[in-house]
Each structure stands twice: as structure tokens, then as C-alpha cells.
C-alpha positions as CSV (number, residue, x, y, z in Angstrom):
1,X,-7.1,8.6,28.2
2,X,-6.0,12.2,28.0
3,X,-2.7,12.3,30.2
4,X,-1.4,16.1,30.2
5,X,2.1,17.0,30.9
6,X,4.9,18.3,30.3
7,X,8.3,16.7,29.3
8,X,12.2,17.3,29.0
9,X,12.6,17.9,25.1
10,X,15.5,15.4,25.5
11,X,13.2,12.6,26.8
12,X,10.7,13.3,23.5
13,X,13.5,13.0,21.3
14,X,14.4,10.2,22.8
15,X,11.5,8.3,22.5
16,X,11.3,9.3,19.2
17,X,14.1,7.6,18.1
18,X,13.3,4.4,19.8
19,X,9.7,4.2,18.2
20,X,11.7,4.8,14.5
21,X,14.3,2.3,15.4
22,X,10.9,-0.1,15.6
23,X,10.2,1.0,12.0
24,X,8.1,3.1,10.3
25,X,8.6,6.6,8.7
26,X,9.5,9.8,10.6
27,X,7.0,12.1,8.9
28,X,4.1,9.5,10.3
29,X,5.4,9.1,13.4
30,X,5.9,13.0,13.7
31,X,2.4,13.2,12.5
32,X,1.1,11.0,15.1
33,X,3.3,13.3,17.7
34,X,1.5,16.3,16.3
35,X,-2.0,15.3,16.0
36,X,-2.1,13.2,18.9
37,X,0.3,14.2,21.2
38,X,0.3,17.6,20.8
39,X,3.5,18.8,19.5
40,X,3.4,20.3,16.0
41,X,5.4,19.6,13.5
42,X,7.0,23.0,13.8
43,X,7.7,22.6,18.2
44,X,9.5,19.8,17.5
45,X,11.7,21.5,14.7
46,X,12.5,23.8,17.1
47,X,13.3,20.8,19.7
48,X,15.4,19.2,17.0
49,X,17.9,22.4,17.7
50,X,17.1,23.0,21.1
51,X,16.7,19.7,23.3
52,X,17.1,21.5,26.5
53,X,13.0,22.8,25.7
54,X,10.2,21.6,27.7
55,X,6.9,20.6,25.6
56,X,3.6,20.0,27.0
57,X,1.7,16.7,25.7
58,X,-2.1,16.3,26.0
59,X,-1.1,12.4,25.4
60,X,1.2,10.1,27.3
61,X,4.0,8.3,25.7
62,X,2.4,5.5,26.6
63,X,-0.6,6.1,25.0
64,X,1.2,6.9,21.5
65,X,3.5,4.0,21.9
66,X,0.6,1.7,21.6
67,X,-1.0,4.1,18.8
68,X,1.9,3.5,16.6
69,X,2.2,-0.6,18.0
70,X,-0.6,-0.9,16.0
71,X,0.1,1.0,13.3
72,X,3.2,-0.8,12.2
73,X,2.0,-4.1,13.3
74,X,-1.7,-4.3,12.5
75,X,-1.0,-1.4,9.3
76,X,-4.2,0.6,11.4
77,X,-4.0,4.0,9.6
78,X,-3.0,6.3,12.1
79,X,-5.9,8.9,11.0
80,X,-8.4,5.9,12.4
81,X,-6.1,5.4,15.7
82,X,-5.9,9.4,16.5
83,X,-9.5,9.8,15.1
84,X,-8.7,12.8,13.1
85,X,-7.2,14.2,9.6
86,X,-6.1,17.4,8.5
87,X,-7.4,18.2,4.8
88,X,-7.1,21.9,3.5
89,X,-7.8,24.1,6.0
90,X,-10.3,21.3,8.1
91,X,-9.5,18.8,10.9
92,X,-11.9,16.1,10.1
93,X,-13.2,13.3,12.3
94,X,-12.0,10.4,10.6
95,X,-13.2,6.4,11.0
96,X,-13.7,3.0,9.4
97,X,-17.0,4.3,8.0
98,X,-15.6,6.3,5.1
99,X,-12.2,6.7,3.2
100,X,-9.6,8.7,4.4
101,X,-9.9,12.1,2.3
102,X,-7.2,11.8,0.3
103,X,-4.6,15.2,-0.8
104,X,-5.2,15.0,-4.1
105,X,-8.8,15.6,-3.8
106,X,-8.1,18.8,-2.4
107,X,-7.8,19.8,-5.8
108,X,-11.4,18.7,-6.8
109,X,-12.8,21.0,-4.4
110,X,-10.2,23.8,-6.2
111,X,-11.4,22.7,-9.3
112,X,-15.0,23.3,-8.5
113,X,-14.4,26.6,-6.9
114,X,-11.7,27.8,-9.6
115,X,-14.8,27.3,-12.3
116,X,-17.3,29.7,-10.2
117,X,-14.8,32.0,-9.4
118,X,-17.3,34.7,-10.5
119,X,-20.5,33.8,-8.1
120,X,-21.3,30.9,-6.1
121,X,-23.3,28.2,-7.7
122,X,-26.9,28.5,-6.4
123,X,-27.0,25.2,-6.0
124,X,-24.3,21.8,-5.3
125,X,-24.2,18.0,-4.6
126,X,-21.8,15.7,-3.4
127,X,-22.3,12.0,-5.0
128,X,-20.5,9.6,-2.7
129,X,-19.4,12.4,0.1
130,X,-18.3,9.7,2.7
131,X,-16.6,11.7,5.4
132,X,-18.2,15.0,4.4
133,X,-14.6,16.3,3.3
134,X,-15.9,17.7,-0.4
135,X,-19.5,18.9,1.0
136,X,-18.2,20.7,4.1
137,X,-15.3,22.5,2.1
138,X,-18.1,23.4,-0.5
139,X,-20.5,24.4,2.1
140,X,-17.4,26.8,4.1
141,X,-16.8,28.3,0.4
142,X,-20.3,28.8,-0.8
143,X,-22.8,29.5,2.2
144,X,-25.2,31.5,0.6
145,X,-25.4,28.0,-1.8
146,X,-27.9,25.2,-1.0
147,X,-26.0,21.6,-1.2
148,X,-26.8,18.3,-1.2
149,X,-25.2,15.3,0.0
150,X,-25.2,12.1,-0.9
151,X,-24.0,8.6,0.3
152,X,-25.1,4.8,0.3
153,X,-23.9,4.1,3.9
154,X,-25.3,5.2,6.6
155,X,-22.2,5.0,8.8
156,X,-20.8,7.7,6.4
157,X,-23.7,10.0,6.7
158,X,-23.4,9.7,10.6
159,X,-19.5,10.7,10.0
160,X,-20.2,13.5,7.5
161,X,-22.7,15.1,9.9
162,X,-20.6,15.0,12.8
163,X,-17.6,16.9,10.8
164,X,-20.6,19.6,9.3
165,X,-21.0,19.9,13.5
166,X,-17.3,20.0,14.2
167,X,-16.5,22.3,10.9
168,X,-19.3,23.9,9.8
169,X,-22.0,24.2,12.1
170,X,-24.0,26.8,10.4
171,X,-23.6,25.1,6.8
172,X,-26.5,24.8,4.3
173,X,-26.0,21.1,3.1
174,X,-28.9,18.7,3.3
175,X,-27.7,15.0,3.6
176,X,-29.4,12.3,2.2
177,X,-29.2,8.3,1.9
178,X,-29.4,6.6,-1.6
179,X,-27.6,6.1,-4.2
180,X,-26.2,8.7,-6.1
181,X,-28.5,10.4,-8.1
182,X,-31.8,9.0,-7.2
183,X,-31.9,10.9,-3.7
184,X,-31.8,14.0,-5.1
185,X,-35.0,13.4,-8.0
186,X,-36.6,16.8,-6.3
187,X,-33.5,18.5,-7.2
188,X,-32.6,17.1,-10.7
189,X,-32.3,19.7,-13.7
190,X,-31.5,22.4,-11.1
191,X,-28.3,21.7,-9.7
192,X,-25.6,24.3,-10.9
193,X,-22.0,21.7,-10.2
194,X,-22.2,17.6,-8.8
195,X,-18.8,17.0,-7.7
196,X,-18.0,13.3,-6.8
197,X,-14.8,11.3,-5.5
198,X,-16.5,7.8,-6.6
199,X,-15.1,4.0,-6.2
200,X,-12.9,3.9,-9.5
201,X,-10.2,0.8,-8.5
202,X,-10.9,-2.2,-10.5
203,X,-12.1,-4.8,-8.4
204,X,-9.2,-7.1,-9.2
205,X,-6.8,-4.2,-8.0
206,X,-8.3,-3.6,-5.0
207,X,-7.0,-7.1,-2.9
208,X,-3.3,-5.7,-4.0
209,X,-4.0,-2.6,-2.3
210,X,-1.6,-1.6,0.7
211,X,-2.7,-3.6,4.0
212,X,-3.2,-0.2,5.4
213,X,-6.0,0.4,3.0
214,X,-7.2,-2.5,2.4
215,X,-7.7,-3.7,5.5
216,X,-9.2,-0.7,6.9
217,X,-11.2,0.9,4.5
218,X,-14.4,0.4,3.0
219,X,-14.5,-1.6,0.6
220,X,-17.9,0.0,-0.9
221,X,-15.7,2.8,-1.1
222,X,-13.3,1.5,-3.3
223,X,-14.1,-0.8,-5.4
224,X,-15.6,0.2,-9.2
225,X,-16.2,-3.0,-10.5
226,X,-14.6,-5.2,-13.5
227,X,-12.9,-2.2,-14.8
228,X,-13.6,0.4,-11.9
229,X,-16.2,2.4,-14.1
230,X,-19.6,1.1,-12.6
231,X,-19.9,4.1,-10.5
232,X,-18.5,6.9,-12.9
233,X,-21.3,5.4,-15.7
234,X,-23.9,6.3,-13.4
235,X,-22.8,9.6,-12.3
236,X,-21.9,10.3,-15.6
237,X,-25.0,9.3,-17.3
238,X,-27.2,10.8,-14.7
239,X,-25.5,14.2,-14.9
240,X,-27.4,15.4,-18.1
241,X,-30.8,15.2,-16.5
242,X,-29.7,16.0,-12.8
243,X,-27.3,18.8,-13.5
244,X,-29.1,22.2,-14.8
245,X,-28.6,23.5,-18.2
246,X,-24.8,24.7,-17.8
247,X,-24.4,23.0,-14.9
248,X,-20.7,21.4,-14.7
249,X,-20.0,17.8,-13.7
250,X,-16.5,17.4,-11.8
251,X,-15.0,13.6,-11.2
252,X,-12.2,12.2,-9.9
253,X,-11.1,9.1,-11.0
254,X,-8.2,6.5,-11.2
255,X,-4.6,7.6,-12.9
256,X,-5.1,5.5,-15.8
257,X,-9.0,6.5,-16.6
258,X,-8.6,10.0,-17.9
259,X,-9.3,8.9,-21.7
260,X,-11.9,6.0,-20.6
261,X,-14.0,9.0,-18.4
262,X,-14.0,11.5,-21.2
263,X,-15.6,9.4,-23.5
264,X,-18.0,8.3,-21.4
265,X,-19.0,11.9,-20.8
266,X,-19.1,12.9,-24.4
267,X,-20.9,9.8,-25.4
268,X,-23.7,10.7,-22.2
269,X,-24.1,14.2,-24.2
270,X,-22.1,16.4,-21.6
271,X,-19.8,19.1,-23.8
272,X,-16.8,20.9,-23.0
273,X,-14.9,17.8,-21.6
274,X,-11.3,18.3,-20.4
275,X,-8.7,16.1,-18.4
276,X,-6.9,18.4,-15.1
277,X,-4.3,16.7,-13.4
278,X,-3.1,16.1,-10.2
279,X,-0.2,17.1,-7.9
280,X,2.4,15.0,-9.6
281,X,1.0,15.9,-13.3
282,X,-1.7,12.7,-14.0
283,X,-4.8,13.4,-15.0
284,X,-6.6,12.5,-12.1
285,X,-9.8,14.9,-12.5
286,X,-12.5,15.1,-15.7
287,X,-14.6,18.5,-16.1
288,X,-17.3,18.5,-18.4
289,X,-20.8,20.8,-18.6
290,X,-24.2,20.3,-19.6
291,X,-25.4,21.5,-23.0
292,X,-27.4,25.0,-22.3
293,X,-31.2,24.5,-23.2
294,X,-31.4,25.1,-26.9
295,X,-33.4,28.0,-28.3
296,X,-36.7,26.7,-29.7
């Protein structure tokens, strides 16, 4: 369906106020110009002042028009009608099979980097990786590390591999199906950082969520039972005899869990717990490490 060309700035523009005048917000629709038309963000700044420009689209007008049709009408997020989503420095393949990586969780992956600032880990997992987002980053930022990861669907593993292929061909991440921990039994008491984005959203919350994700995302995903802890217990109480001796345990997990999650990882035996927060100052993310071996 790719329609190159080029177009009068004027006739962009244009367009561009008749697809806002259907609804929506700019910066998505500008988003859908840049990622699937072709025009950054930055060209049509430029256009903004200059209309008389030409720009060259590797999508017709057409083609958009329909994209974001359905996007407003049928609340299809636009990352699953272009097929793609920027997060950090990576432009992911993105699909039904796994959540959208969300821009907070950028800052798991800086949390887990920030704490082996020093060397990298010898060795990593990714509990729950989904679209590979956490795992490739890890893998780009540590590739002399060995990493695991891990997801119950199969449709996400076939999505993570695909962006290790588009982003990080030469990585050194194994990926493996199960659930959480048990996958990775050869590995357990040797693994130097588990990082995991698990479900967290309280089942009841999750049917209240925004069409857009709701609709369109896994529901495996999302959902963490009753009180959105079933996954974090397991994680959490499988961390003291899958991470190493010092090995650190990084979660995210919903805004109003931070005090729940810290328990729970004190209570499973995990020391140094603290609470790091998120973009707009909630404590989105909970640290904690595994005791070192005592000293007989």
C-alpha cells in the first residue's frame, strides 16, 4: 500500500485540518503523519511557517485518512494501525499480541541500568517481556550480558523476536515460553537483575479502561486479579531463589501499589526495598535486592 509522492505543503496542511475538524488530537494525528506518512514532527514545524514547501510522503492521504477513520471510530490505537512505536531510542514492531510499551517504563529500563552503572550484570531476565521493549533495550545496553526472556503467550514471543531482528540482531537474549519464573529453573540463584512490567490493574478496573486499551490490548496483559497483585506475588516471591545472592529485583506496578509491593517484598525476605517514581512524581517502580549469602 506504499504510495510515494510528493505534495504541496499547503495541500498537507490542509488535510490536516480537515482530519482534526473530524476529531481527535493534533499530537496523534501528527504522530500518525510522522510515523506513517513520513513527515516528522519537526518537517511539518517547519511547514507550519512555510506552506509554500513540498514534502515527500511514503503514504497516500488516502491511506492515512482511513488509518485515523478507524482510530477515532473504532478507538484502534494508532501504534497497531501503523504497526510501529517509538520507545527510547527503538522503533518497535507493535501488534495486538502484546501491550503497547508504555513511556513510563522507559524508566524501568533507566532504573536497572542506573543500579549497574559500574559493570554490566553478568546475567538478566525479563518476566512478562511481551513486545521485547525491556529485553531488547537491556540486551542494546549490556551485550557482553547473557538475558533471558520470558512470556506466557506465544504471540508475544513471535513479536519480541521479530523487534530483537529489527533492533538488535546481534543480541544475547534467549527467549523462552512459561510462566515467569519456572522457564528459567536452569538459571535460578544466578541471575544478577529480573526486571518485570507485570499485569497489576485490578480485574474490576480493567472493563473501565479507555476503549482504546481495552478493546485492543491483551487482556492477559493487564489484568492482576482481585486486587492486581497475583502476578507481582509470584515474581516477588520467586525472586529470593531465582535472583543471585545480591541480585536486584525491579517492578513496575500500578500508581496506588507502591506501599502494597514493598511489603510484599520485605515479607518474601528481599532487603533494601525502596519506592522510585515516575514522570509525573508517583511511585510507579519498587527496587529491592536479595540478601548476600551469609558467612557460615
Amino acid at each position: 500500500m506504499t504510495d510515494c509522492r510528493t505534495l504541496a505543503g499547503t495541500d498537507l496542511l490542509q488535510w490536516r485540518r480537515q482530519q482534526l475538524a473530524r476529531g481527535g488530537a493534533a499530537a496523534d494525528l501528527d504522530w500518525l503523519i510522522d510515523l506513517a506518512g513520513g513527515v516528522s514532527w519537526a518537517s511539518l514545524q517547519r511547514l507550519l511557517l512555510d506552506p509554500s514547501r513540498t514534502v515527500a510522503m511514503v503514504q497516500s492521504l488516502d491511506v492515512l485518512s482511513e488509518f485515523w477513520q478507524r482510530h477515532l471510530h473504532d478507538n484502534v490505537p494508532l501504534q497497531h494501525l501503523v504497526g510501529l512505536c517509538p520507545w527510547r531510542d527503538l522503533l518497535l514492531e507493535s501488534s495486538p499480541a502484546a501491550l503497547i510499551p508504555r513511556q513510563e517504563t522507559e524508566l524501568l529500563v533507566d532504573l536497572a541500568l542506573t543500579h549497574f552503572q559500574a559493570a554490566p550484570p553478568s546475567r538478566w531476565a525479563d518476566l512478562g517481556t511481551g513486545s521485547g521493549a525491556i529485553a531488547v533495550s537491556l540486551a542494546l545496553a549490556w551485550p557482553t550480558a547473557s538475558g533471558h526472556g520470558v512470556d506466557l503467550s506465544p504471540d508475544a514471543l513471535s513479536l519480541a523476536k521479530r523487534n530483537f531482528q529489527r533492533c538488535a540482531p546481534n543480541h544475547n537474549c534467549s527467549l523462552h515460553l512459561g510462566s515467569w519464573w519456572k522457564p528459567l529453573k536452569s538459571w535460578w540463584g544466578i541471575l544478577d537483575v529480573v526486571i518485570s512490567n507485570p499485569p497489576y490493574i485490578p480485574s474490576s478496573v480493567v472493563h473501565g479502561l479507555e476503549a482504546v486499551v481495552r478493546d485492543h490490548e491483551p487482556h492477559l496483559s493487564l489484568s492482576g486479579g482481585e486486587d492486581g497483585l497475583d502476578a507481582i506475588r509470584i515474581v516477588v516471591n520467586g525472586a529470593p531463589t531465582g535472583l543471585a545472592p545480591g541480585g536486584v529485583l525491579l517492578l513496575e506496578h500500578h500508581h496506588d501499589q507502591s506501599s502494597l509491593v514493598m511489603q510484599l517484598m520485605r515479607d518474601a525476605g528481599l532487603v533494601e526495598v525502596s519506592a522510585a517514581t515516575d514522570l509525573e512524581g508517583t511511585r510507579r517502580f519498587a527496587v529491592a535486592r536479595n540478601p548476600f549469602a551469609m558467612s557460615s
